[in-house]
C-alpha positions as CSV (number, residue, x, y, z in Angstrom):
1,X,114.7,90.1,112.0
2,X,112.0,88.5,109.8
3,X,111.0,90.2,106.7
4,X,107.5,90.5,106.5
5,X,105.1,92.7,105.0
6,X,102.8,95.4,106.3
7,X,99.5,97.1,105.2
8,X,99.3,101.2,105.6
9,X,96.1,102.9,105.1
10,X,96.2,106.9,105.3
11,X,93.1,107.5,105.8
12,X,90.5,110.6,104.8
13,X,91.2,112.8,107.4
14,X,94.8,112.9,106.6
15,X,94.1,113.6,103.1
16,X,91.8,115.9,103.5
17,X,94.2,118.2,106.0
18,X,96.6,117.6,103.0
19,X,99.1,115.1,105.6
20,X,99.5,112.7,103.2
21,X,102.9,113.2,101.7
22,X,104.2,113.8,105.4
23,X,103.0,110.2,106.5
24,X,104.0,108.6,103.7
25,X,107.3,110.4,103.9
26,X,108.0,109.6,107.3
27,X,107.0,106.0,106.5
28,X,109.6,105.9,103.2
29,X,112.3,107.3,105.8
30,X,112.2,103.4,107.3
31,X,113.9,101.9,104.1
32,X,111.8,99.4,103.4
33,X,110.5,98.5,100.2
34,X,107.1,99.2,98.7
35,X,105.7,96.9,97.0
36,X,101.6,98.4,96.3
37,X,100.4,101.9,96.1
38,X,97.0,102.8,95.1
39,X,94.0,104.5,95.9
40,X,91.1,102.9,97.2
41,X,87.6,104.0,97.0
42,X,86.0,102.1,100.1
43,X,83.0,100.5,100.3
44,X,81.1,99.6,103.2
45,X,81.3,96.1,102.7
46,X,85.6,96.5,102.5
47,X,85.6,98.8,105.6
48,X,83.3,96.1,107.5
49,X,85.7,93.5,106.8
50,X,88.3,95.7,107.5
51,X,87.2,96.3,110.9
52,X,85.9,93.2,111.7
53,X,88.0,92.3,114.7
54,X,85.9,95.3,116.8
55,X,82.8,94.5,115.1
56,X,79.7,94.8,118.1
57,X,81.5,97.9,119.7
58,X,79.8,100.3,120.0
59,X,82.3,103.1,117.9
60,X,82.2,100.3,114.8
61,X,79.4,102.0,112.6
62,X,81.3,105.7,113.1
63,X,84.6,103.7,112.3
64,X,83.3,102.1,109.4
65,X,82.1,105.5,108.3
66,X,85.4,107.7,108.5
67,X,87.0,105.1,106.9
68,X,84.3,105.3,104.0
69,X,85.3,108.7,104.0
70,X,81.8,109.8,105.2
71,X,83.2,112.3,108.3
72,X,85.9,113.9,106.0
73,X,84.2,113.8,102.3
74,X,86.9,112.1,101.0
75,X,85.5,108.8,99.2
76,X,88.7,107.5,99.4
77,X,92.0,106.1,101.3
78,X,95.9,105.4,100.6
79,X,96.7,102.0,100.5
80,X,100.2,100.9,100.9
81,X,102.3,97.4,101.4
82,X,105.6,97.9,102.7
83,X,108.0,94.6,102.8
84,X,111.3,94.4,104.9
85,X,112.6,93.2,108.3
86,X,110.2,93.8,111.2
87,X,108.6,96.0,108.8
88,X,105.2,95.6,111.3
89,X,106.8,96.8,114.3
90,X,109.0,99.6,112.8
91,X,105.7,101.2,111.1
92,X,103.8,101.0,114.0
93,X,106.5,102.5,116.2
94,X,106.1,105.6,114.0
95,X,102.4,105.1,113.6
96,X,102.1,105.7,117.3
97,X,99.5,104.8,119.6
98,X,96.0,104.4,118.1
99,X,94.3,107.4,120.1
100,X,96.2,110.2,119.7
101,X,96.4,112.0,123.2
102,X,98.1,108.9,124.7
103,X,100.9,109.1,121.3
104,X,104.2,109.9,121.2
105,X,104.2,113.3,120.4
106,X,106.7,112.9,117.5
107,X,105.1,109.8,116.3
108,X,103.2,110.5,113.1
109,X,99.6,110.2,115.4
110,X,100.7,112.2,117.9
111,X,102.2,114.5,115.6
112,X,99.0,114.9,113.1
113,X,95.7,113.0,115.6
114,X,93.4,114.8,117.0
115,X,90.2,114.7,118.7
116,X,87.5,116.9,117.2
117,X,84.8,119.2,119.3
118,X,82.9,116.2,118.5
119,X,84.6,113.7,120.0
120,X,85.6,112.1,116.9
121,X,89.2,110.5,117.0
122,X,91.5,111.5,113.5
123,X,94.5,109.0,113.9
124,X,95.8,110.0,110.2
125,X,96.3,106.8,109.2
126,X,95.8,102.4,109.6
127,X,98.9,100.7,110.5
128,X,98.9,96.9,110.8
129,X,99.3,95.8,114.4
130,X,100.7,92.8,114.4
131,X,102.1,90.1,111.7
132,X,98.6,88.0,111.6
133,X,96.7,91.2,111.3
134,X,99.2,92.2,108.4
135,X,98.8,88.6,106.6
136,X,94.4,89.6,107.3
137,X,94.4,93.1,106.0
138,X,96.5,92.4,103.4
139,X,94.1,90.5,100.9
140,X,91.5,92.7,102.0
141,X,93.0,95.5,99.9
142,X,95.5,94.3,97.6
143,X,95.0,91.5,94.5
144,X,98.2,89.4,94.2
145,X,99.1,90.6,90.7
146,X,98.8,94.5,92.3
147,X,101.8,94.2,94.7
148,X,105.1,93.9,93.3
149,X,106.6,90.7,95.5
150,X,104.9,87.5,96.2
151,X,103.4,87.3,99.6
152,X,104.3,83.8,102.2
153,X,100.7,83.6,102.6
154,X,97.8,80.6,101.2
155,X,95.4,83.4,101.8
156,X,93.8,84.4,98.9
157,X,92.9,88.5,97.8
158,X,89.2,89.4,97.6
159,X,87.6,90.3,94.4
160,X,86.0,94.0,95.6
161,X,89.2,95.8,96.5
């Protein structure tokens, strides 16, 4: 099992239905190590770049949004790092599947996602889906001197987050 490190986002809608301490608990309940914790107001530009591998589909300007905060009016999200063996794959086996009618119901999505009236899809919180995405995300959110391990990365943190 590699040890590796893993980005978790709980995102506005979660905080807003007041979820966050039951994802986060759920999450701590996989023993592995945090190593950053903060809360991140999120600009446009960080939620862009964020999303930029479904960048030109046709949900990307409503994604970018909720994760702004924008659907929920909550200006901000719950950035995590966890570190540990197959940390990606454990958290996303609890994350559960991204839409949350096709989750595991006791996964954390299936547990707390829903689809509004609206059609708009609450999946409680980001999860890193693989280790490259992980190793992406990762800088994206977190300055090397904010997380509490040194990464096995050349990549560089951005200056906005």
């Amino acid at each position: 099992m590699a040890e590796q490190a893993t980005l978790v986002l709980i995102k506005p809608d979660a905080i807003r239905r007041g979820l966050a301490g039951a994802v986060l608990s759920r999450v701590e309940g996989l023993q592995l190590e945090l190593i950053g914790a903060k809360a991140v107001r999120v600009s446009k530009e960080l939620a862009e770049e964020h999303y930029q591998p479904i960048r030109g589909k046709p949900f990307f300007d409503e994604t970018v949004e909720y994760l702004q905060g924008k659907l929920h009016g909550i200006a901000y999200v719950l950035a995590f790092v966890f570190w540990g063996p197959d940390a990606v794959a454990r958290v996303r086996q609890i994350a559960g599947a991204t839409h949350p009618e096709q989750a595991d119901p006791a996964s954390l999505r299936g547990a707390f996602g829903r689809m509004t009236t609206s059609g708009l899809m609450e999946n409680v919180l980001h999860a890193s889906s693989d280790p490259a995405e992980a190793e992406r995300e990762i800088p994206l959110w977190f300055q090397p001197h904010e997380l509490l391990r040194e990464l096995p990365t050349g990549r560089r943190a951005r200056a906005n987050a």
